[in-house]
C-alpha positions in Angstrom: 57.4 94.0 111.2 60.6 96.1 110.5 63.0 95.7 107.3 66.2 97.4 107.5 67.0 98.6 104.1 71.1 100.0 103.5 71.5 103.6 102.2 75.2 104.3 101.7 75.4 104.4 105.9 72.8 104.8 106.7 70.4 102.2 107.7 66.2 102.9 107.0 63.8 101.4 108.7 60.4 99.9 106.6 57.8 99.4 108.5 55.2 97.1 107.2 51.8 98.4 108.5 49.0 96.1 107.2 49.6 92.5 105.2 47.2 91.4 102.2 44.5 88.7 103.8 41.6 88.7 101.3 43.0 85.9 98.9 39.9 85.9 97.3 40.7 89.2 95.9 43.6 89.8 93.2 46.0 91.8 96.0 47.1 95.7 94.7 50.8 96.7 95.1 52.0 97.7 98.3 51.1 101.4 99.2 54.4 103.4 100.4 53.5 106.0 103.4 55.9 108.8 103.5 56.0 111.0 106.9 56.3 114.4 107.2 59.0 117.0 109.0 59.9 115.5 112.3 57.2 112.4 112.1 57.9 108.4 112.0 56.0 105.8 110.7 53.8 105.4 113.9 52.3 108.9 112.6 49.6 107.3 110.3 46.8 106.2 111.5 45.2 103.3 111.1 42.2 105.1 109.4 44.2 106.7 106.6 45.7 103.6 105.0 42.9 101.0 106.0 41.2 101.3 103.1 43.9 100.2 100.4 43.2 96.6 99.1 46.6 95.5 99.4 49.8 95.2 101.5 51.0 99.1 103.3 54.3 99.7 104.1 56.3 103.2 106.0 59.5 104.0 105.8 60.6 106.4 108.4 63.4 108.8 106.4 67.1 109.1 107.7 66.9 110.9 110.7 63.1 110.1 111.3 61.9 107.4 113.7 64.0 104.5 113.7 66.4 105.4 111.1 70.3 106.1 111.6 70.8 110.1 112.9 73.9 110.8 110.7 76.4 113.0 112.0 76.4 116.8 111.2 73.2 117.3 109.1 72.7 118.0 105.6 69.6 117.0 104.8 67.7 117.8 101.5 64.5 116.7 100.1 66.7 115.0 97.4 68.2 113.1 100.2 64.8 111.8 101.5 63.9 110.8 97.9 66.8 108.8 97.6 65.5 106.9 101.0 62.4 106.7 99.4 63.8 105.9 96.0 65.9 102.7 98.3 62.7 101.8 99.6 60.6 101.4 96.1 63.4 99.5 94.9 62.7 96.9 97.5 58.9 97.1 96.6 59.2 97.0 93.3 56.7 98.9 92.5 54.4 100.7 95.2 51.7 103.6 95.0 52.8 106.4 97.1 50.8 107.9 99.9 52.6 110.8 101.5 51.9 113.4 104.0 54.0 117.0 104.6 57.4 117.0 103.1 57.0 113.5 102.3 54.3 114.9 99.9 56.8 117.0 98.4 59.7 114.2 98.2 56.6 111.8 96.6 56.5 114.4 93.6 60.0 114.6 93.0 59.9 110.6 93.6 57.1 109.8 90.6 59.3 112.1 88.4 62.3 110.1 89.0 60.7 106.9 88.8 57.4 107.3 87.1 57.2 103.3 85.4 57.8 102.2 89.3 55.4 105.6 91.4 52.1 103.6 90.7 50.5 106.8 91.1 51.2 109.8 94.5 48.4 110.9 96.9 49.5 114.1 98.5 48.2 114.4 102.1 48.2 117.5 104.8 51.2 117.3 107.0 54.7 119.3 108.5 56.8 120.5 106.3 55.0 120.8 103.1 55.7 124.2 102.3 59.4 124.8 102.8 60.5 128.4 103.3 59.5 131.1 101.8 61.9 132.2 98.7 62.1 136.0 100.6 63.0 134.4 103.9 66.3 136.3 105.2 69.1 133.4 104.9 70.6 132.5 108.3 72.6 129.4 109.8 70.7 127.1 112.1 71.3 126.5 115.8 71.3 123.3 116.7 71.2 120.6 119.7 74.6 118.9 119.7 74.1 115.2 118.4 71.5 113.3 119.8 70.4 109.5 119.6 66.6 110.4 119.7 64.6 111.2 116.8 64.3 113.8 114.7 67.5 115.1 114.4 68.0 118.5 115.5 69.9 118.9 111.7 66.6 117.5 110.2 64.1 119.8 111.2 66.4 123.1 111.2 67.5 122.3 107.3 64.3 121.1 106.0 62.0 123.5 107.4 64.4 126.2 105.8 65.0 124.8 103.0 63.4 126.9 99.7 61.3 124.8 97.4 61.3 126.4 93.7 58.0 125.9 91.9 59.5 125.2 88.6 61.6 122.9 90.3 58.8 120.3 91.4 56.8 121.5 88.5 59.2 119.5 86.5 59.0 116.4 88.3 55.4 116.5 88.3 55.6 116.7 84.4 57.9 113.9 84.0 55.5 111.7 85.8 52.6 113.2 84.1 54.3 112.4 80.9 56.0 109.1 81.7 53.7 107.0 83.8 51.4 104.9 82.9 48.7 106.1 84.7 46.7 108.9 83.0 47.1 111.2 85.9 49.2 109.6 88.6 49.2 112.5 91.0 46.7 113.0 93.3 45.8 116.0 95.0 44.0 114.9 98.8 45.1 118.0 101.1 44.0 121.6 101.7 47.4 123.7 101.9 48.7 125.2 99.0 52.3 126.0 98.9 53.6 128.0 95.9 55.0 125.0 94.3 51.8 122.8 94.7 49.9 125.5 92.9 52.7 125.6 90.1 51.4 121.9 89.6 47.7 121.9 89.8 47.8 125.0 87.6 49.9 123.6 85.2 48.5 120.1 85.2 45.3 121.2 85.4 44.8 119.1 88.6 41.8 118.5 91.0 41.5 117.8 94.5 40.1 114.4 95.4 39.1 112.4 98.6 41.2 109.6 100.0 38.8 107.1 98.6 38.3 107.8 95.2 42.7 108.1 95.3 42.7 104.5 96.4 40.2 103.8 93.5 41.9 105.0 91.5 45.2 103.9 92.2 44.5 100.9 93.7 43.8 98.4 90.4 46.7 96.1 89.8 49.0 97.4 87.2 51.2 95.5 84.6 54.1 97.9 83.5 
């Protein structure tokens, strides 16, 4: 099933991936999968998100999937949190489970909103790294408009775009300080970009499975 969720002009599509059967069982908030660069919602498998107790919805980000392709680009990783931010909103409240630049999008999302974020699990994906701060600036060539996804725009201005570590380091503190989990980050991937580094270091994180994420995340919440 698809919801259409408005963004300014742009229309996003949520996907709702798995319902909540077990009514025998108190139901967790919905988990929210986030894609990476160039990927839709029919990029996580089955596999990844079967184990959450509870409903599991995708959004695929503008651009991405079966979202509007705005004209003439400009896409930021502030951008794709304000998709995600449209899409939480909707939820209410949801645990984010995000792969690539999703990953990077669900930090600066749990920062925003860290009384909504009911906890991030960062996942391996495209995109998560960004470019690299000595990377000689230049001005993407692009495919003239399209109507298939990605946009050309998306994954020329997103792959290039430079990701500060202090910059995520400080949304990753605000969640850290403001949620009301006791660590609502967790690490479940084996890149480390410079800024994800900035943030274990920092918050003295650990990498975790999948599994004990969902554990730990998964409890119903009251905030």
């Amino acid at each position: 099933m698809i919801e259409y969720l408005q963004h300014g002009r742009i229309r996003l599509a949520l996907h709702q991936l798995k319902t909540f059967a077990e009514k025998a069982l108190p139901a967790a908030h919905p988990l929210l999968m986030l894609h990476g660069l160039g990927e839709s919602s029919g990029t996580h498998a089955e596999a990844t998100f079967s184990g959450w107790p509870g409903p599991v919805y995708a959004l695929d980000f503008t651009g991405h999937g079966v979202s509007t392709i705005p004209r003439g680009g400009g896409y930021s990783s502030e951008a794709l949190m304000a998709d995600a931010d449209i899409a939480l909103a909707h939820l209410g409240q949801a645990t984010l489970c995000a792969r690539g630049l999703g990953a990077y999008v669900g930090v600066l999302l749990a920062g925003a909103r860290p009384e909504q974020v009911l906890g991030t699990i960062l996942l391996d994906g495209p995109g998560l790294a960004g470019a690299c701060p000595m990377s000689t600036p230049y001005i993407p060539a692009v495919q003239p408009q399209s109507a298939s996804a990605p946009d050309s725009f998306a994954l020329a201005e997103l792959a290039t775009e430079h990701r500060p570590p202090p910059y995520a380091l400080h949304f990753a503190r605000l969640a850290a300080e403001h949620s009301p989990l006791d660590e609502p980050i967790a690490i479940c991937l084996r890149e480390d970009p410079a800024w994800l580094r900035e943030v274990r270091e920092r918050l003295q994180l650990s990498s975790i499975t999948l599994d004990a994420a969902f554990e730990r995340f998964s409890r119903p919440k009251a905030v």
